[in-house]
TORTIBA-935265 format. One record per atom (N, C-alpha, C): x, y, z; residue in one letter. Coordinates in steps of 0.2 Angstrom, whole numbers, padded with zeros to 4 digits, always signed. Example, Ala and Ser with C-alpha at 12.3 -4.5 7.8 and 13.67 -1.06 7.14 Angstrom:
BEGIN
+0066-0028+0039a;+0062-0022+0039a;+0066-0016+0039a;+0064-0011+0035s;+0068-0005+0036s;+0064+0000+0039s;
//
This chain:
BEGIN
-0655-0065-0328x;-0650-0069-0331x;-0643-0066-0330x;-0637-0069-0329x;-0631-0067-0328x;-0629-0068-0333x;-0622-0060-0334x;-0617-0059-0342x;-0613-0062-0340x;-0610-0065-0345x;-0605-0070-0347x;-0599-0065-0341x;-0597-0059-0340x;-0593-0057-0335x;-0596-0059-0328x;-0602-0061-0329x;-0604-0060-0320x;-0603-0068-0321x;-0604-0072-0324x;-0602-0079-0324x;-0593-0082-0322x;-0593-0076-0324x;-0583-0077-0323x;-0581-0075-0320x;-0584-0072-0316x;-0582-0068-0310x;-0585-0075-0305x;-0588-0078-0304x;-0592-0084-0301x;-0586-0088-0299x;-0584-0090-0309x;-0582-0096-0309x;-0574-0095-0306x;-0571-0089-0309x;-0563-0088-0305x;-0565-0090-0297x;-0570-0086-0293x;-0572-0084-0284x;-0567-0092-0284x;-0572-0094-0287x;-0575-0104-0283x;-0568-0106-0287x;-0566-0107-0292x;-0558-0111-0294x;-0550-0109-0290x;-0551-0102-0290x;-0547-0099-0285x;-0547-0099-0278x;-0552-0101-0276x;-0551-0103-0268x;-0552-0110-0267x;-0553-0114-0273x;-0551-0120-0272x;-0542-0125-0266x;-0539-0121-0269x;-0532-0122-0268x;-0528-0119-0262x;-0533-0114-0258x;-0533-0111-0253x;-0531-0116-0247x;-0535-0121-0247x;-0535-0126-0242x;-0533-0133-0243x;-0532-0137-0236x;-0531-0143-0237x;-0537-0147-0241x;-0535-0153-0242x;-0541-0157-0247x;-0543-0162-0240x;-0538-0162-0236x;-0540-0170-0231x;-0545-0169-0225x;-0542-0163-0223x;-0545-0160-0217x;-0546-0151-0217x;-0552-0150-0223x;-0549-0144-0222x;-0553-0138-0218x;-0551-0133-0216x;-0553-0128-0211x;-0558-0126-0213x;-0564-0123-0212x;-0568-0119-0212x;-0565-0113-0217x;-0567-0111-0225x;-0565-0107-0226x;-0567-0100-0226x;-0565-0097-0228x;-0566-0088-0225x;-0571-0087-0232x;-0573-0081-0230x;-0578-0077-0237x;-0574-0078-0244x;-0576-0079-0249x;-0572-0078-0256x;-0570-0068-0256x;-0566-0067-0261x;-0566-0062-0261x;-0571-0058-0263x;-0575-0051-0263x;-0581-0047-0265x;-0576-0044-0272x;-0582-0046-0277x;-0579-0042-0284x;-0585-0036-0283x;-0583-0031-0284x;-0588-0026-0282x;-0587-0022-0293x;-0591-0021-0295x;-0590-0016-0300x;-0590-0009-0297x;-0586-0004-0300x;-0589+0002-0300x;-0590+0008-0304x;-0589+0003-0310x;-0590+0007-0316x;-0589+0001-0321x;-0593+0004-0328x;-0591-0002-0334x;-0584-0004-0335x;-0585-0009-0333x;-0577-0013-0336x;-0572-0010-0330x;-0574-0007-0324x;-0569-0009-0320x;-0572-0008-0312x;-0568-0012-0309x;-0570-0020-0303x;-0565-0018-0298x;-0568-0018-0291x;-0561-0017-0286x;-0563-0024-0282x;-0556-0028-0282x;-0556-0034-0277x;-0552-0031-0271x;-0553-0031-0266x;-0551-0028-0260x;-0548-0020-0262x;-0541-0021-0261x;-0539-0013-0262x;-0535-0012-0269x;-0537-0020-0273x;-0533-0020-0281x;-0541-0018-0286x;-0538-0013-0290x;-0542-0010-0294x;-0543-0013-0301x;-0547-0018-0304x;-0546-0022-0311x;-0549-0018-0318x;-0546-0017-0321x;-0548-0012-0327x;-0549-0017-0334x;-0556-0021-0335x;-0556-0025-0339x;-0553-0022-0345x;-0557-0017-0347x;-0556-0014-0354x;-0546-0013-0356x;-0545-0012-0353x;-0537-0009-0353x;-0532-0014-0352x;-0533-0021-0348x;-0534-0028-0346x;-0526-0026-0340x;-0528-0021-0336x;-0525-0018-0332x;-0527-0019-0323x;-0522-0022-0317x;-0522-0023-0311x;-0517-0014-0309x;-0523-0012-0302x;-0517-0008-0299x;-0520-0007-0292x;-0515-0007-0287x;-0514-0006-0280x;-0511-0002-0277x;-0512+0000-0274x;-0508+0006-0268x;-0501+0002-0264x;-0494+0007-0265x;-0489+0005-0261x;-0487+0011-0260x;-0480+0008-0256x;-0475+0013-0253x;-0467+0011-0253x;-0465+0016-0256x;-0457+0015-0256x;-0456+0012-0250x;-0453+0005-0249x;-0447+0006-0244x;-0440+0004-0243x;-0437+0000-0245x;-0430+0001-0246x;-0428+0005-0253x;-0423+0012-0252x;-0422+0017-0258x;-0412+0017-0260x;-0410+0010-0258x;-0403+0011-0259x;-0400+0003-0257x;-0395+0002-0258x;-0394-0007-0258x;-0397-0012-0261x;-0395-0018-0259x;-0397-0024-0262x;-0405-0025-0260x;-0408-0030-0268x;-0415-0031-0265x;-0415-0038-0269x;-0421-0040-0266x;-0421-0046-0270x;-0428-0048-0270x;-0433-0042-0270x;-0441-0043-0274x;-0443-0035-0272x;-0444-0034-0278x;-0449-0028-0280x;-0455-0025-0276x;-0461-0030-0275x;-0467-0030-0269x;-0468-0036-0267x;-0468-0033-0259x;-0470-0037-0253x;-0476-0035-0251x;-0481-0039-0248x;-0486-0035-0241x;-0481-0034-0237x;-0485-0030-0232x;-0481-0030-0225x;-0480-0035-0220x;-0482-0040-0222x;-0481-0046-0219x;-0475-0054-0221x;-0471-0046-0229x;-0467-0051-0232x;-0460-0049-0229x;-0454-0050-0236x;-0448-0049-0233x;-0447-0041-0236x;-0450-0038-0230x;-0448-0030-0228x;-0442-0028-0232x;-0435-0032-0228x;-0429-0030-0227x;-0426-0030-0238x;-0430-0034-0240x;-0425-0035-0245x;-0430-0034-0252x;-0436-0029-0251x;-0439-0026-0255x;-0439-0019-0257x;-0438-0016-0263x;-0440-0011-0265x;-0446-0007-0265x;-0454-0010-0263x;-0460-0009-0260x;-0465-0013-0255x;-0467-0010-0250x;-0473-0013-0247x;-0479-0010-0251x;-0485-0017-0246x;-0492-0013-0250x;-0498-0019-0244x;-0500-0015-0243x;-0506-0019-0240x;-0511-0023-0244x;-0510-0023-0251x;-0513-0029-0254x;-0513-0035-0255x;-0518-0038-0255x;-0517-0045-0251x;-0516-0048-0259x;-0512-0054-0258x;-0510-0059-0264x;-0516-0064-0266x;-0523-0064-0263x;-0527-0068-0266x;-0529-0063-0269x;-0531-0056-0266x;-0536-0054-0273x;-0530-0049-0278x;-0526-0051-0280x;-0520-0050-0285x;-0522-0056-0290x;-0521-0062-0286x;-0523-0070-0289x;-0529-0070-0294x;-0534-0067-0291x;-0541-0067-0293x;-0540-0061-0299x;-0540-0055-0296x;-0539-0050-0302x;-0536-0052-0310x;-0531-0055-0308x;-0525-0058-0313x;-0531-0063-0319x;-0533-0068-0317x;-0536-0072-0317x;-0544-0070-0321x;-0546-0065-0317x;-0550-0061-0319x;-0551-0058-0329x;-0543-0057-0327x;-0541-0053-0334x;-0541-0058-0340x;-0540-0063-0337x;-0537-0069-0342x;-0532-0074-0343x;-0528-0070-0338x;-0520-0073-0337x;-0519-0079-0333x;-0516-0086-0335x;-0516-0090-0334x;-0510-0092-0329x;-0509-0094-0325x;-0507-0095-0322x;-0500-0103-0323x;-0494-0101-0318x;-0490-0108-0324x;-0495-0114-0320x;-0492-0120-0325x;-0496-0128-0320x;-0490-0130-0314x;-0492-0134-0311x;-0489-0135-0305x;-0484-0138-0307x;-0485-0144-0310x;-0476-0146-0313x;-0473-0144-0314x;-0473-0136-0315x;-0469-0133-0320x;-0466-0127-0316x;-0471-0124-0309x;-0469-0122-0304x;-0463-0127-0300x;-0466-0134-0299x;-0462-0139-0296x;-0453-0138-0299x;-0452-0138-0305x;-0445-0137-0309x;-0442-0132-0308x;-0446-0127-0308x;-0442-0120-0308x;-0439-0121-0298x;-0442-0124-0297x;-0439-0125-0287x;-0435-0128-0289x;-0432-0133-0292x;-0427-0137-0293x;-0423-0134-0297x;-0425-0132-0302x;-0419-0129-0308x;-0420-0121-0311x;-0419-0117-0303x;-0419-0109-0305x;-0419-0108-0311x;-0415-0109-0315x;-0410-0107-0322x;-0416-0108-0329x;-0422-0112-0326x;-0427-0114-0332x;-0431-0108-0333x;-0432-0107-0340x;-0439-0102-0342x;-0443-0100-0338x;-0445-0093-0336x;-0451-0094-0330x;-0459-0095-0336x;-0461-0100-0332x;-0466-0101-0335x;-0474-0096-0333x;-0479-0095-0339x;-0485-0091-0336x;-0486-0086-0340x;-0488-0079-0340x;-0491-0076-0342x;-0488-0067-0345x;-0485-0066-0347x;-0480-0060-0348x;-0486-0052-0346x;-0480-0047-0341x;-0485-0043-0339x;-0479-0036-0340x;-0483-0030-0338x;-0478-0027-0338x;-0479-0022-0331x;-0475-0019-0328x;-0475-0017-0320x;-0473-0010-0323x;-0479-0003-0320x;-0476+0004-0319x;-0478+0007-0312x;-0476+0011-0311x;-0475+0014-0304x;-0477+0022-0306x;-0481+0024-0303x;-0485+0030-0304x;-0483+0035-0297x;-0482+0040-0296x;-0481+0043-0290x;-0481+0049-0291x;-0480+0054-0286x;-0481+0062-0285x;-0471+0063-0282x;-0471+0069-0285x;-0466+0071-0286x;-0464+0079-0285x;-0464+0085-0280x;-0464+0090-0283x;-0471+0093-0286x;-0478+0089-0285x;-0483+0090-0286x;-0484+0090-0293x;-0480+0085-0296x;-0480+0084-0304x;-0480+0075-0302x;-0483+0073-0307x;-0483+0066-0308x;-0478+0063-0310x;-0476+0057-0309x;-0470+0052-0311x;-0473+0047-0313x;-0470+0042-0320x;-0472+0037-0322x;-0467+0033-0324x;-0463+0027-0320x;-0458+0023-0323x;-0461+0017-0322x;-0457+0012-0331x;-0456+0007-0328x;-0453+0003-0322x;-0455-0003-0320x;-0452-0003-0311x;-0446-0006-0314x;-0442-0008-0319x;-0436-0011-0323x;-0431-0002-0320x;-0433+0002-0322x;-0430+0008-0322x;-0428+0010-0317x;-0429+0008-0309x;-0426+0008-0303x;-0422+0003-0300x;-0419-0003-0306x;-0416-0007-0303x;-0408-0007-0308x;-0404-0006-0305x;-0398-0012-0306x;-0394-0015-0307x;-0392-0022-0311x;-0388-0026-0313x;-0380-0025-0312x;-0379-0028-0307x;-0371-0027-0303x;-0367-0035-0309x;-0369-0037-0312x;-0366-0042-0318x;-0365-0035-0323x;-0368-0032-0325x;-0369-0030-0331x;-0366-0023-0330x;-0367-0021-0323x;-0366-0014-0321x;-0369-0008-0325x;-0376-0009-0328x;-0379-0006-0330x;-0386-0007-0328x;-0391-0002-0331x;-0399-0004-0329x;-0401-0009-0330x;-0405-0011-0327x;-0410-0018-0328x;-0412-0016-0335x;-0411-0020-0338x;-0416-0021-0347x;-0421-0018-0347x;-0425-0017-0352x;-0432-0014-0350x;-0435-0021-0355x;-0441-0024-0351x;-0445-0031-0353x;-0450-0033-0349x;-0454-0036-0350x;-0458-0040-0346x;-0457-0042-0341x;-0461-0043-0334x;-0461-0049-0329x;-0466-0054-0331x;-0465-0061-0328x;-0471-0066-0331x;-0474-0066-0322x;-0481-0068-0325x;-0486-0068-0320x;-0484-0078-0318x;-0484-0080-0314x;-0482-0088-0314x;-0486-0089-0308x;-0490-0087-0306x;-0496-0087-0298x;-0494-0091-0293x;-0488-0090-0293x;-0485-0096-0285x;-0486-0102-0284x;-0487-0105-0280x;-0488-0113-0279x;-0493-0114-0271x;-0497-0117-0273x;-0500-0121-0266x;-0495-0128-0264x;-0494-0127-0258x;-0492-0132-0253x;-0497-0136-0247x;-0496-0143-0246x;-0501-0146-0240x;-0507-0138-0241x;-0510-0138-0246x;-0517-0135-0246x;-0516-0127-0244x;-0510-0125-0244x;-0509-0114-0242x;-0507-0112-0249x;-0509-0107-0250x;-0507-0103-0255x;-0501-0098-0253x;-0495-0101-0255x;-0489-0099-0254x;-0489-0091-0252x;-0490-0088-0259x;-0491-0080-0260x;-0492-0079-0255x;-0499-0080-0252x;-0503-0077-0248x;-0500-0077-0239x;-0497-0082-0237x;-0493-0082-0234x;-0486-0080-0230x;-0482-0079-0237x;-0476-0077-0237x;-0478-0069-0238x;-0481-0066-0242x;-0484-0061-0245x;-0476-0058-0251x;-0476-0063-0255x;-0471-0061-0259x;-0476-0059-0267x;-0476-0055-0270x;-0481-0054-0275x;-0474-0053-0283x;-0468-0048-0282x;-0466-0046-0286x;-0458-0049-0286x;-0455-0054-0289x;-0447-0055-0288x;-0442-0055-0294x;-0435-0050-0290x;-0432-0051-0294x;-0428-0057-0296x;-0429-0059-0289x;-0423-0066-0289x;-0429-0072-0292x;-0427-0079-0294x;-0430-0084-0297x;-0434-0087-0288x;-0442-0085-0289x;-0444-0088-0282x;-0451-0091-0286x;-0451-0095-0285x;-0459-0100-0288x;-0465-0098-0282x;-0464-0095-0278x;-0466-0095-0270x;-0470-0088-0273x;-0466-0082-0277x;-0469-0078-0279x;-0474-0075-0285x;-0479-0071-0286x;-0484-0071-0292x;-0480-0071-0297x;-0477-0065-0297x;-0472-0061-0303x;-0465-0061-0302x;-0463-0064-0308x;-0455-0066-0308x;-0452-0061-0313x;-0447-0063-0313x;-0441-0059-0317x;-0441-0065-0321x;-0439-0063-0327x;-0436-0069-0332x;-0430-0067-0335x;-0427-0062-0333x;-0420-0057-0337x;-0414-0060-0333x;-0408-0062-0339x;-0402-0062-0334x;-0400-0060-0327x;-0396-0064-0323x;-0395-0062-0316x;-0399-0065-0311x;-0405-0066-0314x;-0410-0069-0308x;-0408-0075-0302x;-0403-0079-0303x;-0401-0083-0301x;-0395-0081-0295x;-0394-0073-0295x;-0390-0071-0289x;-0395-0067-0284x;-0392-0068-0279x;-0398-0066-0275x;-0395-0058-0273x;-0387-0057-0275x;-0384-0051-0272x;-0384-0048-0278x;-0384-0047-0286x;-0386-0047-0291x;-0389-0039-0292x;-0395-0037-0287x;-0398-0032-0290x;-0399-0026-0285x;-0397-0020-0287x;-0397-0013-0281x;-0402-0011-0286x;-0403-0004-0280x;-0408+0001-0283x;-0403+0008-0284x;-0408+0010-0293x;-0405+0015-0293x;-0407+0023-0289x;-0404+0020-0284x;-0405+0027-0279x;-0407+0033-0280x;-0403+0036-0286x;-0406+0043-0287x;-0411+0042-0292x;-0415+0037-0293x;-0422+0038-0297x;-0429+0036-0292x;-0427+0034-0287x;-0431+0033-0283x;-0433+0038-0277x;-0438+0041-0276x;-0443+0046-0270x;-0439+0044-0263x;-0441+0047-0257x;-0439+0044-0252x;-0442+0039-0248x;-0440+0036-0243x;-0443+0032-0240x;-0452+0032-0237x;-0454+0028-0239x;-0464+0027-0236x;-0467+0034-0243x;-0466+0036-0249x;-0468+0039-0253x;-0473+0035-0256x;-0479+0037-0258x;-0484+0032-0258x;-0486+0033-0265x;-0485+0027-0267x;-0484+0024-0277x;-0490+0021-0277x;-0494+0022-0284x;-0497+0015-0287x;-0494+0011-0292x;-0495+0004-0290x;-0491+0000-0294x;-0497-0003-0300x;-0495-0003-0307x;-0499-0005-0311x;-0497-0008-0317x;-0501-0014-0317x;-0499-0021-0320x;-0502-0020-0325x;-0500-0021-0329x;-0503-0025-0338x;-0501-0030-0340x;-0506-0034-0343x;-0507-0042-0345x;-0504-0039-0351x;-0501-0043-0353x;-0497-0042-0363x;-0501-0047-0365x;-0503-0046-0371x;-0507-0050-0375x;-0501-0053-0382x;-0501-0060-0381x;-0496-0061-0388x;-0500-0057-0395x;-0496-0054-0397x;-0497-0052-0405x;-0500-0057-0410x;-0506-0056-0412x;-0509-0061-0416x;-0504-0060-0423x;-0504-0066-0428x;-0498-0066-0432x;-0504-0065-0439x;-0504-0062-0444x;-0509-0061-0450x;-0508-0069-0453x;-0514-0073-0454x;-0513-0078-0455x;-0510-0079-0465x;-0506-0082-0466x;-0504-0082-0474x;-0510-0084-0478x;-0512-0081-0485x;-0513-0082-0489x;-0510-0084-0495x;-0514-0091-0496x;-0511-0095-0502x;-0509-0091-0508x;-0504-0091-0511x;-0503-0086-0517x;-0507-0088-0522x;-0510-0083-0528x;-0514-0084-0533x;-0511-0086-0539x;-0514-0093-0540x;-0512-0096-0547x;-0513-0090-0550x;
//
């Protein structure tokens, strides 16, 4: 008999490669993703590592732009290279699935559909937090990814706060993400998983890297996500007559 995990592992595969394809005429689809366990409570989907217990995604990247303007955080190598702060050869469905895996819900389409029309609205979805792990001098490095950027409005560092998880959008049956391979952005992009929801986002010239806090160029980073969980509120008890 299958655990309620192995069930949900099933039921993400088959809901998430729903929207992969056309509905009219659609291709021959490719293998679902392989969720492999390798230990209790954590799962590697291609080369993204899923840490149920911790409710934690992490992949392998690499510095590559360490100075100027950017306008997303991580790319695959298949994205926009020139205006990234990280590449990574992980693939944006098994990001999709991992996320999902976790619990984290993804925004609805109509609500994707506004944010393309009206930048400036709330990003809708799932609140995460982004750290960047690396080697340094043979000592470890651990920053927020907020801590490497910016704010040419504000002339100061980027806030430290959340990114929301908003899962991109399906077009004519492609999953955008996977495609374009935009995973992380600063600017307001519906196209990408992980949005910025702080001030500025609506400039796309808006945000530089803080130079001297970042490694050199192709410095090989783990990048690791955590799903925030809203704060349960202690429910009120009636006062005693």
């Amino acid at each position: 008999m299958k655990s309620h995990w192995q069930k949900s592992i099933a039921a993400t595969l088959f809901l998430a490669s729903i929207p992969l394809f056309a509905q009219d005429t659609p291709p021959k689809p490719p293998a679902p993703p392989q969720v492999q366990q390798i230990a209790p409570g954590l799962f590697q989907v291609g080369t993204v590592r899923l840490d149920k217990n911790k409710q934690t995604l992490s992949f392998p990247a690499h510095f590559h732009i360490t100075e100027g303007l950017i306008e997303y955080l991580v790319v695959t190598t298949a994205g926009k290279l020139h205006e990234s702060l990280l590449r990574t050869e992980a693939q944006p469905q098994h990001v999709q699935v991992s996320m999902l895996l976790l619990g984290a819900k993804a925004a609805p389409a109509d609500q994707i559909q506004q944010l393309l029309e009206k930048p400036n609205l709330a990003i809708p979805g799932a609140p995460v937090e982004i750290e960047l792990r690396w080697k340094a001098g043979g000592k470890e490095r651990s920053v927020r990814i907020e801590e490497l950027v910016l704010n040419k409005k504000t002339k100061g560092p980027m806030p430290k706060g959340s990114f929301v998880f908003n899962g991109s959008r399906v077009f004519e049956g492609t999953f955008i993400a996977q495609r374009d391979g935009s995973i992380v952005s600063l600017i307001t992009d519906a196209d990408a998983q992980f949005n910025n929801p702080h001030p500025g986002r609506e400039d796309d010239e808006n945000f530089t890297i803080a130079k001297d806090k970042v490694p050199p160029k192709d410095t090989a980073v783990e990048v690791l996500i955590r799903l925030v969980k809203p704060v349960e509120k202690p429910s009120e008890k009636p006062a005693a007559k």
